[in-house]
N, C-alpha and C positions, 0 to 999 in steps of 0.2 A: 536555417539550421538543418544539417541530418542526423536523421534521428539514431542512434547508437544501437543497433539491436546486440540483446544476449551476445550472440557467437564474437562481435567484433571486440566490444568488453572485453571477453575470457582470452584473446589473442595474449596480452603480453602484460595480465593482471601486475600491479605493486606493493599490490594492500588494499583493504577494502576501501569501497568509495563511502563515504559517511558524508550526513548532513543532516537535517533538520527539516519539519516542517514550519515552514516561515509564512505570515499575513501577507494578505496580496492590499490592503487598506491604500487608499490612492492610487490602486492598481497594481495590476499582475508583474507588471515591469518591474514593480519597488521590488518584489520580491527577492530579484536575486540580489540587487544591494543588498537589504539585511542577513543575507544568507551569506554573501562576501565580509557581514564585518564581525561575524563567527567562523571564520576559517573552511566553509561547506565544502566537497567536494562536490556535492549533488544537492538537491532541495527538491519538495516536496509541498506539494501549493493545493489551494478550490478554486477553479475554473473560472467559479464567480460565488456571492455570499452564499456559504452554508446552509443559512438559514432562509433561503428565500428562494422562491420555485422560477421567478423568471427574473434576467438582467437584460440589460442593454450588449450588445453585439459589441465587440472589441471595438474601438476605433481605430483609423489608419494610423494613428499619430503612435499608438499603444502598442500596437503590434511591431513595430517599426521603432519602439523604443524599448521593447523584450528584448528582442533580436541583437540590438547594438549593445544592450545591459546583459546579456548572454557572451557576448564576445570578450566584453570588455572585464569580464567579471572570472572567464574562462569556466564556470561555471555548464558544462557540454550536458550534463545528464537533469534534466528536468522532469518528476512524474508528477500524476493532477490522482487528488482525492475526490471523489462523487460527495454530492450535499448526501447530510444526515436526512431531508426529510423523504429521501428518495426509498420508498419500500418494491422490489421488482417480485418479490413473494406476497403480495396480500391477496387475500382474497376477496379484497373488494375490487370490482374491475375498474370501477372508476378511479381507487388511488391507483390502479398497477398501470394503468395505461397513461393517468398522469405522468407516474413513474419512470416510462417508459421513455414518452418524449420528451423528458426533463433530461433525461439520460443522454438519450442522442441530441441534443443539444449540448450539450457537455463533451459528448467524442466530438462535436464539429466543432469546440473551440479547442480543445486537446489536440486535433487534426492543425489548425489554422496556427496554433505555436509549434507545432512538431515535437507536440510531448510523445512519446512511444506509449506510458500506460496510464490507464484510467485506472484505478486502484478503489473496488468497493464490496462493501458488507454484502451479500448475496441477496441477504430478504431474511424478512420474518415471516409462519407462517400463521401467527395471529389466531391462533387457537387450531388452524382448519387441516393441525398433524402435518408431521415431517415428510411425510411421505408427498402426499398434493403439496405442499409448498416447496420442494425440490422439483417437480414435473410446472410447476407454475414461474420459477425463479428462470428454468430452461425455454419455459414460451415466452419467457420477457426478454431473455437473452437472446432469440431468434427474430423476434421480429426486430430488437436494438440491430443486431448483425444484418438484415431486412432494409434498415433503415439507414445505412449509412455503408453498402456496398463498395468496397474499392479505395475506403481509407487504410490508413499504415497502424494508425492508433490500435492499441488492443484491451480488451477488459479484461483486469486484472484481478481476482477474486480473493477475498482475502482471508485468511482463517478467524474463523471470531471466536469469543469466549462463552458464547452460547448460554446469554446471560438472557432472561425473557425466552421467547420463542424464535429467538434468531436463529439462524440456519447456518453452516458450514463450521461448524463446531468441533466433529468428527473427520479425518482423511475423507474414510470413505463418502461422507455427503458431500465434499466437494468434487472427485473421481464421479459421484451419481451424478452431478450438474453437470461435469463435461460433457460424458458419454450421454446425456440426454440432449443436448445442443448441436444444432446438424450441424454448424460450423465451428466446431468443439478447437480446431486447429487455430483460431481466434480469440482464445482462450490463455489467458495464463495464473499464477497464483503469485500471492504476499504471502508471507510469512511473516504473523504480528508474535512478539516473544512473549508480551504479556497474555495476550489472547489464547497462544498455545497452553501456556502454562497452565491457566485458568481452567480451560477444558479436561485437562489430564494429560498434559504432555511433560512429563518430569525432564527439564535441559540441567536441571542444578548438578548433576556431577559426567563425569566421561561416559560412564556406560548408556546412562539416560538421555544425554545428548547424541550418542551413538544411533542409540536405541529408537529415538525420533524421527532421524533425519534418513535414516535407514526403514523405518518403515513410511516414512513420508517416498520417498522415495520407488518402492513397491509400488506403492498405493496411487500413486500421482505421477510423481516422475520431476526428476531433480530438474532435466529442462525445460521443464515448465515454469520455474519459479525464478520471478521477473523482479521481485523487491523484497525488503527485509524493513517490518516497523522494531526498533527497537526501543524495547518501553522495561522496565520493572514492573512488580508487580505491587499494588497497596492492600491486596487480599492473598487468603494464604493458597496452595496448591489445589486444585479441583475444585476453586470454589466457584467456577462458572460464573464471576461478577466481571466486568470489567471496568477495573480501576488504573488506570496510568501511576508508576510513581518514577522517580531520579535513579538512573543507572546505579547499582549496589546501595540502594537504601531500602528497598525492598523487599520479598518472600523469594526472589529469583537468586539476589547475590550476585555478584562478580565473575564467579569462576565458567556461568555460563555465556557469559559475554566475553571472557578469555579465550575459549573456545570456540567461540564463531569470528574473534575475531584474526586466530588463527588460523581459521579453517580455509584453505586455498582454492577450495570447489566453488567458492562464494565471492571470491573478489573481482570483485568488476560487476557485481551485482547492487545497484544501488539498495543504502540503508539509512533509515532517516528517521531520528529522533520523535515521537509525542509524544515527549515530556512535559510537565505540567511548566508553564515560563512566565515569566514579568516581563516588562515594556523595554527591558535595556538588553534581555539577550543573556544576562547572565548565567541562567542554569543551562542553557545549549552551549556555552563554552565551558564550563565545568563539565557537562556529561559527555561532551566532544575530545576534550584533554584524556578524561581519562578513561575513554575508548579507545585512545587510540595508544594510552601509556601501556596497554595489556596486548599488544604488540609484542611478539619475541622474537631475538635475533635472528636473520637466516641464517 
């Protein structure tokens, strides 16, 4: 597979690319079947279980059945989420260097499917202030970049809801992680909608979506930003929790997903559903429909 960077995407966008995050269960290969029988244009996977700090190495058989399940599925855009137990801000050195190598292990099987981004929560800093655990998320990201010299994959940083002592909550703490990362140019950003919103990022009407992506923008820089989680919210505005809820069922509403998914700066930029789902698919097909019903004419 090659792997789709930004610039070739935004060449001759037609609408956003959408999709879901889909179970890799009997393998990462299954994934894009389940992602081909909800209509994905893109899909969004774990590398390996979430919840478990070491897997077994692809097999030939696996990788070789991605690849043919990628073609056959026409499914081109694949990005990988990092496990949850992965903290690259702690201040314990022992879990950050765990952290660390669980990490680059993760870019080398992201690397080995020709995923482009590894897509993860930056770190908590676990009591020990925002301040050192931005200067600690940047020495975990330097030695990961250290560690894995001369791949295509990139890590992808994501805005979180800055629920606990999570980190990148704020523009500016994600801009403070770049600029403290010597190879900051390896570097890109998610934009999660429930996340923003949670923080203080008002998308709910025009001027506040405006007002967002315009100062995201300043602060960061539009091409930088390599993915879109798109979620509702189950808590109300500012309230720094993060809860996933069903496109327009939410505190976010409709009109903010009308607007991105109009918005033409952004197509060709993958966007992929964690919505809460059952075993048959059926609420990624309903939040899928009518994403893409909020479509307007050219």
């Amino acid at each position: 597979m090659t792997s789709v960077t930004p610039s070739a995407k935004r060449k001759a966008p037609s609408g956003p690319l959408l999709g879901a995050h889909m179970s890799i269960a009997g393998g990462v290969d299954k994934a894009l079947l389940e992602g081909k029988k909800v209509d994905c244009d893109v899909i969004q996977i774990f590398t390996k279980s979430s919840r478990q700090w070491a897997a077994q190495p692809y097999t030939k058989e696996e990788i070789q059945s991605f690849l043919q399940n990628q073609k056959e599925t026409e499914i081109v855009t694949v990005v990988a989420h990092d496990s949850y137990l992965l903290n690259l801000g702690s201040p314990d050195e022992g879990l950050r260097k765990r952290s660390v190598h669980a990490f680059i292990d993760e870019m080398e099987r992201c690397e080995t499917l020709s995923i482009p981004y590894l897509i993860a929560h930056p770190g908590a800093h676990m009591g020990a202030g925002e301040e050192g655990g931005i200067k600690t998320i940047a020495r975990s990201l330097d030695e990961i970049h250290a560690g894995y010299s001369g791949y295509n994959v990139k890590i992808t940083l994501e805005i979180t809801a800055g629920q606990g002592s999570n980190l990148g909550y704020r523009f500016e703490q994600i801009r403070s992680m770049i600029d403290a990362t010597k190879e900051s140019d390896r570097l890109r950003v998610c934009f999660d909608t429930e996340h923003a919103f949670a923080a203080g990022y008002d998308i709910r009407t025009k001027e506040g979506y405006e007002r967002t992506f315009s100062e995201f923008d300043e602060m960061i820089g539009l091409n930088l930003l390599a993915a879109f989680h798109l979620n509702d919210s189950k808590k109300e505005f500012h309230s720094r929790v993060d809860r996933h809820e069903h496109i327009g069922k939410g505190y976010i509403g409709v009109e903010a997903f009308r607007l991105l998914m109009n918005d033409q700066r952004f197509w060709g930029i993958p966007m992929c559903l964690e919505t809460p789902k059952g075993p048959d698919l059926k609420e990624d097909r309903e939040n899928l429909t009518l994403l893409r019903s909020l479509m307007e004419p050219k």
